[in-house]
N, C-alpha and C positions, 0 to 999 in steps of 0.2 A: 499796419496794425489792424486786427480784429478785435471787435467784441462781440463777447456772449454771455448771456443769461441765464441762472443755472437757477433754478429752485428745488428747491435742499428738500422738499417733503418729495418731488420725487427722484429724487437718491436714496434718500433717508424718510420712508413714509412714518415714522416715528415724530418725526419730528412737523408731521401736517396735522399734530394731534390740538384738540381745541380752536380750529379754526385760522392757528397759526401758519403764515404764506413768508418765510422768509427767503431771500433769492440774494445770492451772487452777483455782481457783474466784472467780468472778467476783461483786465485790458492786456493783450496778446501781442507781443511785434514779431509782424512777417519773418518766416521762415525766410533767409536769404543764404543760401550754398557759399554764395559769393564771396561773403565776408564770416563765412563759419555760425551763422544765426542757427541754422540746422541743427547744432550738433553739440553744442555748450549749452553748460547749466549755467541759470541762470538765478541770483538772489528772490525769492517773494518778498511781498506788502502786501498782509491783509490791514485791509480800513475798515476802523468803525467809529461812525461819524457821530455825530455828538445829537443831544434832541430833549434829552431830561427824559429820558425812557417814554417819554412822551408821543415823541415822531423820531423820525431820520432826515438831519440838514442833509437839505442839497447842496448846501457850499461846503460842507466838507468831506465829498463825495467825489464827481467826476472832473473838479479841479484839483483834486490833491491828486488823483489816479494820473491825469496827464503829467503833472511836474513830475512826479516818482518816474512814471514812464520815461523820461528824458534821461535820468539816472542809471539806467538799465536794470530796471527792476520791472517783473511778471506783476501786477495788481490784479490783488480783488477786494472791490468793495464792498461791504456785508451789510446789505439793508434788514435787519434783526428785529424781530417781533419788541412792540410796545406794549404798552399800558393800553388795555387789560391783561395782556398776558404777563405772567410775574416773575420773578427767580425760582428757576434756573434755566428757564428755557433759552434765554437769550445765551446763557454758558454754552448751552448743548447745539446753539446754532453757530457759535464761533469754532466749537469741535468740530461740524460737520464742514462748514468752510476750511477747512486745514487739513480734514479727510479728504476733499476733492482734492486739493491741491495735489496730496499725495498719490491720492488713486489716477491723478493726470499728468504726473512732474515729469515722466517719458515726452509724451507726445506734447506738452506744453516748456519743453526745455528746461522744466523747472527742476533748480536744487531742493530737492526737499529735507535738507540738513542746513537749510540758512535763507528760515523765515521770518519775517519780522511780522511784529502788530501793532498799528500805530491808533490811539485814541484822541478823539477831542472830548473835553466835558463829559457828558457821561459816558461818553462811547468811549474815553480813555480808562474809566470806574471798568466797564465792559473788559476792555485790553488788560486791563493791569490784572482782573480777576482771574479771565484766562493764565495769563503769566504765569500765573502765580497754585495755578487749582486745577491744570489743566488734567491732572489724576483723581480731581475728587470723587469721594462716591455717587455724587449727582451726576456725572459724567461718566463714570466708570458705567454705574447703570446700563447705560445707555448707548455707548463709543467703550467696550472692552479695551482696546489699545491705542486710546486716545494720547495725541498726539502733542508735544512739546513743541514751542517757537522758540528763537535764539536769541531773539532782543524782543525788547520793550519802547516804544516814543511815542510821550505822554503830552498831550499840549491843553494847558490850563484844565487838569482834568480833577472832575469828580472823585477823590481818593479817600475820603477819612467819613465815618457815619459818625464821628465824636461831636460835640458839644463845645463850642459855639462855630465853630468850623465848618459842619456839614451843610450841603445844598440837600432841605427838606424834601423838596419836589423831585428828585429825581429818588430818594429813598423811597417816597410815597410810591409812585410810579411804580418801581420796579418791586416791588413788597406789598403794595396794600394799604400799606400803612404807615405810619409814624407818630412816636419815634420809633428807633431800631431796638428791638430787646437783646438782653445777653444774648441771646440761645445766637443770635444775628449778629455776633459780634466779626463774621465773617466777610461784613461787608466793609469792615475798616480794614481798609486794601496795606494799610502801613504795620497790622498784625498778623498777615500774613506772609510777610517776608523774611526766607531762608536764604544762608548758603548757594541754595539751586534756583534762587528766583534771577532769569538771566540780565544782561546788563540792558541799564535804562537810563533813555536820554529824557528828560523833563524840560518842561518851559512854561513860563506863566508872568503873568503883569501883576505888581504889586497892587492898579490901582481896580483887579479885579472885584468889584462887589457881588458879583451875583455868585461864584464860586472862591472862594478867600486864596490868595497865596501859600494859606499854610497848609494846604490840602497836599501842595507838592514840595513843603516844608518838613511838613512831616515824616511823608515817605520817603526822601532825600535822607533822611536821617536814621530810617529804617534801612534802606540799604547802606551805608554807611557803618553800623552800625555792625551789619551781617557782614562786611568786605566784599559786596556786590560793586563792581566796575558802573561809575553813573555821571553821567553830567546834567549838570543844571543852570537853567538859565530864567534867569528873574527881571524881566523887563521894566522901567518905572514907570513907563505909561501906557496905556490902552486897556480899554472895559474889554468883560468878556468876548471874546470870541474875534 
């Protein structure tokens, strides 16, 4: 296996705008003739690790990439601009992670027709937005033919900006401020699910306080709702994370 390190401002020097430094880390298994490693596509997993827009966990970073790797899945993990930097840049650096994928899915075995993206807390708020916005004009701006992922898995994740539900700190973070106004009501990840938002696995602990249950309650119910394919799982013990 190899790894590498890709920083997305210079791919995409747009996106080194305001001081912003977000990077890739890319985990690769050797090319092997032997057993056909060479020459088959291979499923991705981009990660985005959870932090409260805050920081980027190290725990849920280069041990999730290894488990995944044992799977046989292509990883990258997306260390994504924080607080101060605010919505949408973080959107526009999950695009650009999905545009390398593509611009490499030759020489990196990659299928680029079966991506997934997988969040924790708010790195899942992150995932699910993607998911779900991956054509908005925040994106479109900036990524013309930005790029669609195939599934969605969500682990006790940041999803609803609602009342009494949402986790404050990661809306502050990523916004400025709080609370959410109308005009924001785009960050309530459970109203923005269509028909086309693709299938999503969820999981969370009932005895979560710092992010509620009902965050992947909600959006369980939105897709649902839409006849989007999704599984859920609701754990009754363990705090977040």
């Amino acid at each position: 296996m190899k790894t590498e390190r890709y920083y997305l401002k210079e791919i995409f020097p747009v996106l080194g705008n305001n001081g912003c430094n977000a990077y890739v880390d890319c985990y690769l298994p050797d090319k092997m003739h032997e057993i056909q490693l060479d020459t088959e596509q291979y499923p991705c997993l981009v990660i985005c690790p959870g932090g409260a827009y805050m920081l980027v966990s190290e725990r849920e970073s280069e041990a999730m990439a290894l488990k995944f790797i044992s799977e046989g899945y292509r990883i990258f993990v997306l260390h994504y601009s924080v607080a101060p930097h605010r919505f949408p840049q973080q959107l526009l650096e999950v695009a650009g992670a999905v545009e390398l994928i593509h611009q490499n899915a030759k020489v990196w075995c990659c299928d680029p027709d079966d991506i997934a993206i997988m969040g924790f807390s708010a790195g899942g708020h992150l995932a699910c937005q993607y998911s779900n916005r991956y054509d908005c004009p925040e994106i479109r701006e900036v990524f013309p033919n930005s790029k669609p992922v195939q599934k969605a898995i969500l682990s006790y994740s940041v999803l609803t900006a609602k009342e009494p539900f949402v986790h404050r700190g990661s809306m502050e973070n990523l916004l400025g401020h709080e609370p959410v106004s109308p005009e924001e009501k785009g960050c309530s990840c459970e109203l923005l699910v269509t028909e086309h938002t693709p299938p999503t696995f969820l999981w969370h602990t009932a005895e979560d306080y710092d992010v509620p249950v009902e965050n992947s309650l909600l959006y369980a119910g939105a897709l649902a709702a839409a006849k989007v394919p999704f599984e859920l799982h609701v754990y009754p013990y363990g705090g977040h994370g």
